[in-house]
C-alpha positions as CSV (number, residue, x, y, z in Angstrom):
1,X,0.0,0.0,0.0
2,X,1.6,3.3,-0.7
3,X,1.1,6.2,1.6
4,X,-0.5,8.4,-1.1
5,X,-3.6,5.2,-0.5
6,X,-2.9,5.0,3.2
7,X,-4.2,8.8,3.1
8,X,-6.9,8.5,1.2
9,X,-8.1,5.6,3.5
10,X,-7.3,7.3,6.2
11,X,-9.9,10.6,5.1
12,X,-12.5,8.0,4.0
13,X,-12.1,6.7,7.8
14,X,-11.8,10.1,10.0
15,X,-15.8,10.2,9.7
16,X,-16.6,6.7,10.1
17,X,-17.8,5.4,13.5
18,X,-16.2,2.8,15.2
19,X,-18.2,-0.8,14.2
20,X,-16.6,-2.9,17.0
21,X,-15.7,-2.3,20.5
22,X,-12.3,-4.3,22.0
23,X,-13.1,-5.0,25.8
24,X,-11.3,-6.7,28.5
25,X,-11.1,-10.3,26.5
26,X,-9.3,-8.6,24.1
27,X,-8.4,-10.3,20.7
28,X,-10.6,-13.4,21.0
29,X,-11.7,-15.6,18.0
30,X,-14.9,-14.5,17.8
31,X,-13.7,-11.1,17.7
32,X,-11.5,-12.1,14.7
33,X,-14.4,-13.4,12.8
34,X,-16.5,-10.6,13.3
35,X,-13.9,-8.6,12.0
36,X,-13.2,-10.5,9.4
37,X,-16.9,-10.7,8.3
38,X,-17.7,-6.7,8.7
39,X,-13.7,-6.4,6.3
40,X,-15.5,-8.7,3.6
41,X,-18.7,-6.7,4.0
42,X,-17.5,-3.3,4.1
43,X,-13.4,-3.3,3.3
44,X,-12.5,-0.6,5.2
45,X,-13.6,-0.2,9.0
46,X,-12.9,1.3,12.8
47,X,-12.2,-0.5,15.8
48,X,-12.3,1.3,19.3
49,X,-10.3,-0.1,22.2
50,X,-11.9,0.1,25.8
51,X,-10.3,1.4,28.8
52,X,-10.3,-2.0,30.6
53,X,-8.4,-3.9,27.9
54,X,-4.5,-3.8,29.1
55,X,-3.1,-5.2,25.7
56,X,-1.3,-2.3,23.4
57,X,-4.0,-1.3,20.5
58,X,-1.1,-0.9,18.0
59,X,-0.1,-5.0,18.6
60,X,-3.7,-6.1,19.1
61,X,-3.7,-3.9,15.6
62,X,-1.1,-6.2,13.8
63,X,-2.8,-9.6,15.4
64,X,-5.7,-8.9,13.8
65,X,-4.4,-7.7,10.3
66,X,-2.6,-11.1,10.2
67,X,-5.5,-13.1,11.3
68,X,-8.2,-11.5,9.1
69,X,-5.2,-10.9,6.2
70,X,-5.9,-7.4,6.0
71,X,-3.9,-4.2,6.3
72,X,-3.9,-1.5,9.2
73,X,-4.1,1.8,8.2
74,X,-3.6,3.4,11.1
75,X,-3.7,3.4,15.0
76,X,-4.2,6.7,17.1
77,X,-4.8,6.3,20.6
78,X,-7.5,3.7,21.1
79,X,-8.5,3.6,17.6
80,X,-7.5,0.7,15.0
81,X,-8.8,1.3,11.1
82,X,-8.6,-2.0,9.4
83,X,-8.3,-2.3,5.5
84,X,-8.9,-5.5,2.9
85,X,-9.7,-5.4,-1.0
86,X,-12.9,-7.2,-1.3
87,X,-13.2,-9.2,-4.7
88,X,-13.6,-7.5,-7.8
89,X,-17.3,-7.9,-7.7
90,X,-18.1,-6.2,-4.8
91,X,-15.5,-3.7,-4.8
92,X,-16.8,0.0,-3.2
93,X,-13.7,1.7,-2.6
94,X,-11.2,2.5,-5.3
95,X,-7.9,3.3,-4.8
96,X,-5.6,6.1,-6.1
């Protein structure tokens, strides 16, 4: 991904809610298949991370990018944006 895509993610996702919230349990495998599910439906979405969940959001970030194949766009604070191509059929956002 270059950065000039990263960006435009990134402005797509500033006024996006976030669709899933990370409690105490933290990154557990339901989690990762909801995830994974909303990535397939959507391709682009916002995690928040709750106060009581003592992992680091930037590696609960990476965990889930590997386990869902998908790319992190960005973590700031107790935010995680998540990004995966869908197929070329249901394809909504297009890259620069």
């Amino acid at each position: 991904m270059t950065t000039k895509q990263r960006a435009y993610l990134k402005s797509l996702a500033m006024t996006m809610d976030p669709v899933f919230q990370i409690g105490k349990n933290c990154v557990t495998p339901e989690v990762t298949a909801a995830v994974s599910e909303a990535l397939e439906a959507r391709e682009l979405i916002k995690l928040s991370v709750l106060q009581n969940c003592v992992d680091d959001p930037k590696e609960m970030a990476k965990v889930l990018a590997e386990r869902t194949h998908s790319q992190v766009v960005q973590v700031i604070g107790k935010k995680i944006v998540l990004y995966k191509e869908s197929k070329d059929d249901k394809k909504k956002i297009q890259l620069p």
